[in-house]
C-alpha positions as CSV (number, residue, x, y, z in Angstrom):
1,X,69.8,-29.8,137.4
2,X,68.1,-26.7,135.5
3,X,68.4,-23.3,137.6
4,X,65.6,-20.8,137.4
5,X,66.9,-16.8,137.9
6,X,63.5,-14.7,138.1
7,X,65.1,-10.9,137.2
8,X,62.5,-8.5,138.6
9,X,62.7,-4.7,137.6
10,X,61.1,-2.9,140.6
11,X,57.8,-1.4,141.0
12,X,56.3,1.8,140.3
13,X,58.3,4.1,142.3
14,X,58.1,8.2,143.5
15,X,61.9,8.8,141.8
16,X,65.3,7.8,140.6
17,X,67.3,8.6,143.7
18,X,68.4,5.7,145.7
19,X,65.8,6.5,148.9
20,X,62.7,6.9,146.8
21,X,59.8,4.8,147.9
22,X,57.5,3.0,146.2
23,X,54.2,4.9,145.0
24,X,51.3,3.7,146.5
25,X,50.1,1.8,143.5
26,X,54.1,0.5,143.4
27,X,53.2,-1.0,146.8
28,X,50.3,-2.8,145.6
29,X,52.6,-4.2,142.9
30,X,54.6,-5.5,145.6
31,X,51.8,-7.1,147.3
32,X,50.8,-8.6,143.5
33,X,54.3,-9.9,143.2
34,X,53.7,-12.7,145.9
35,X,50.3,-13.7,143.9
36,X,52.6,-14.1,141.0
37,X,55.3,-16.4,142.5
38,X,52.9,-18.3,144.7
39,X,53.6,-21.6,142.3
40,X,56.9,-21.1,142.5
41,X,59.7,-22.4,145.8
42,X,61.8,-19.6,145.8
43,X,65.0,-20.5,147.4
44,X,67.0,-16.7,147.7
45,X,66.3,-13.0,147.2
46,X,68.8,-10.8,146.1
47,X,68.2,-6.6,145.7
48,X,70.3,-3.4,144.7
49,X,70.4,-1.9,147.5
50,X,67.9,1.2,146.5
51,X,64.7,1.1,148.3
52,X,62.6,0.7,145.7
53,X,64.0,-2.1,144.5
54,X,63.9,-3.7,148.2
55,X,60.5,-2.6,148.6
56,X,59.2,-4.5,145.5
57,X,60.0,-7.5,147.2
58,X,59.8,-6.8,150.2
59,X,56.4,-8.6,150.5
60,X,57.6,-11.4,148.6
61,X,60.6,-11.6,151.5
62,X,58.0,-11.9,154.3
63,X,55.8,-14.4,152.7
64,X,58.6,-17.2,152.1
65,X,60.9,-16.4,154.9
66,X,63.6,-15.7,152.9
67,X,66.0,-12.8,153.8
68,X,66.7,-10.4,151.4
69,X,70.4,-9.7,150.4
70,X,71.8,-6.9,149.5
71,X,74.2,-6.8,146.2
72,X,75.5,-3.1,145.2
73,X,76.5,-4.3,141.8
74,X,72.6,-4.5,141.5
75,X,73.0,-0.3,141.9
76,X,70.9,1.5,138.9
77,X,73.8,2.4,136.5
78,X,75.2,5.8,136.7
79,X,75.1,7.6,133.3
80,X,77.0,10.5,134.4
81,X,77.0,12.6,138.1
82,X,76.4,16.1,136.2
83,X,72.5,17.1,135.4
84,X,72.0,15.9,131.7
85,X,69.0,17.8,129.9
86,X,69.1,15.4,127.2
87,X,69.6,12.5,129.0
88,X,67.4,10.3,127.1
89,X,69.4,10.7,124.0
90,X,72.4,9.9,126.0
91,X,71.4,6.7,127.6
92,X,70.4,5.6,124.0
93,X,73.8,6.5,122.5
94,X,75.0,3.9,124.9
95,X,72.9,1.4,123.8
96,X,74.9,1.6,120.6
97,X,78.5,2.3,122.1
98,X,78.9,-0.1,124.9
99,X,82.2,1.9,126.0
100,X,80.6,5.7,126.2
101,X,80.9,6.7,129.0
102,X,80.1,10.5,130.4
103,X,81.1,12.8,133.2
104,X,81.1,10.4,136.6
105,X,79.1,7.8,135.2
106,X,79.7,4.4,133.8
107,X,80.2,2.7,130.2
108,X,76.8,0.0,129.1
109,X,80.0,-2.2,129.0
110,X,81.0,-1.5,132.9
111,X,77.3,-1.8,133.8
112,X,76.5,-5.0,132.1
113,X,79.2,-6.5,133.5
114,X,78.4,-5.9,137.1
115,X,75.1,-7.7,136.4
116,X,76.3,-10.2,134.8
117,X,78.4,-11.4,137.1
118,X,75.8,-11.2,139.4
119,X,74.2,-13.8,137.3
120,X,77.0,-15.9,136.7
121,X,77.9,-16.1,140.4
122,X,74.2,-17.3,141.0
123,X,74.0,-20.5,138.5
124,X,77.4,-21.4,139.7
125,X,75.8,-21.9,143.2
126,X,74.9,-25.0,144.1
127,X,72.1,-24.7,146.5
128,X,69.6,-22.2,145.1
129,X,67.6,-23.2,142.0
130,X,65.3,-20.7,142.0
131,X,66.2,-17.1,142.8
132,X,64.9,-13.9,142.4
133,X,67.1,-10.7,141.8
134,X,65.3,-7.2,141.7
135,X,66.9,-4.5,140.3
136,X,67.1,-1.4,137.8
137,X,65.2,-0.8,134.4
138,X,69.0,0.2,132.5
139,X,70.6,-2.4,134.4
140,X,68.3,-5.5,133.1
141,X,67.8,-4.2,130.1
142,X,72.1,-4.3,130.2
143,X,71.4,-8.1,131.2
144,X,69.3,-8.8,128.5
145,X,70.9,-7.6,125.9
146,X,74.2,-9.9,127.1
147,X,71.7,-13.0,126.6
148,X,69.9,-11.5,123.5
149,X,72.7,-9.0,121.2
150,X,69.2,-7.4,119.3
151,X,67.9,-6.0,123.0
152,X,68.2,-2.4,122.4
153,X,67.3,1.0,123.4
154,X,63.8,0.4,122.0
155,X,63.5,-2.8,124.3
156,X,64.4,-0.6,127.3
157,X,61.9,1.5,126.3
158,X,59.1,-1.4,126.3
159,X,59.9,-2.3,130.0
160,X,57.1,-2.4,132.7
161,X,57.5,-1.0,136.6
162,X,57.1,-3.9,137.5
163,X,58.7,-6.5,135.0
164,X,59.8,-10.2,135.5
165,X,62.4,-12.1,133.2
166,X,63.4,-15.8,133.9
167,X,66.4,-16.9,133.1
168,X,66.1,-20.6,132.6
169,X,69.7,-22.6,133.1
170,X,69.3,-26.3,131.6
171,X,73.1,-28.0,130.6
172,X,75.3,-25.0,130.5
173,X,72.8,-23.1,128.5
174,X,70.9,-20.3,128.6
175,X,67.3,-19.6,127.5
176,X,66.0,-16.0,128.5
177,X,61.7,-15.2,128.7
178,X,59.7,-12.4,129.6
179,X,57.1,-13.8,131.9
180,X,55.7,-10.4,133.0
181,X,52.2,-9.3,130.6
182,X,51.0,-6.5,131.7
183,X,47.8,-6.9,129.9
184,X,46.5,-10.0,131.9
185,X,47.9,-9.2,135.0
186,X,45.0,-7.3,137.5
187,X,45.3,-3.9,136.8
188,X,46.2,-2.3,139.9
């Protein structure tokens, strides 16, 4: 039986903390989101627990009648709890030292690992063969680089608000696709 994982990073939001709303054009994405899986039976809908991330699909929730579930491991990675003014040069240091790990925060390593399993604990389930999982631009890109070692800082980099990978299970392996384009998707 081949199991279809559709990893959604969340639409255009107003912020990083965890209660920041969508922006209004992020709502619209939301809206989009159903166009987009309107071939597809969707069977469960999993979201970190940030609003944004809940609000992206959202919509998608209420047109299949599926409830949405919570996962904290789906929680944007912390890269440290003190104020870093060169964060971007941090968070692409870890990109090449999975264990680095600053102030409060945690290692790619730790990170990758929460999604993962995530992940894992989906395509060992037996009743759900296509499920969608919203989450975090640092956390997917975490995912993705488990399934594809050359994903890298620069890849994070390329990612969308929204952006849809699916993960494609099929005999024990593993095929990973981006089947978000930005470029023939309405512009919003």
């Amino acid at each position: 039986m081949q199991k279809k994982i559709y990893i959604i990073r969340h639409c255009e939001a107003l912020g990083q903390p965890s209660e920041s709303q969508l922006t209004e054009k992020g709502l619209k994405q939301a809206k989009y989101l159903v166009d987009f899986f309107s071939n597809v039976k969707i069977d469960r809908i999993i979201s970190s627990p940030y609003l944004r991330a809940i609000q992206s699909v959202e919509p998608l929730s209420e047109k299949t009648n599926i409830k949405i579930e919570i996962d904290e491991r789906l929680s944007e990675r912390t890269l440290c709890t003190k104020d870093l003014p060169d964060w971007y040069e941090k968070l692409k240091a870890t990109f090449n030292d999975m264990e680095l790990k600053f102030e409060g925060g945690e290692s790619s390593q730790e990170a990758k690992s929460r999604i993962v399993n995530v992940v894992e604990e989906v395509l060992k389930r037996g009743n759900a063969n296509n499920t969608v999982i919203v989450s975090h631009g640092n956390l997917i890109s975490l995912l993705l680089k488990n399934y594809n070692s050359d994903f890298d800082f620069e890849g994070w980099k390329k990612l969308s608000n929204p952006d849809v990978f699916q993960i494609n299970c099929i005999n024990n392996e593993v095929i990973l696709e981006r089947i978000w384009d930005e470029d023939k998707v309405m512009k919003i």
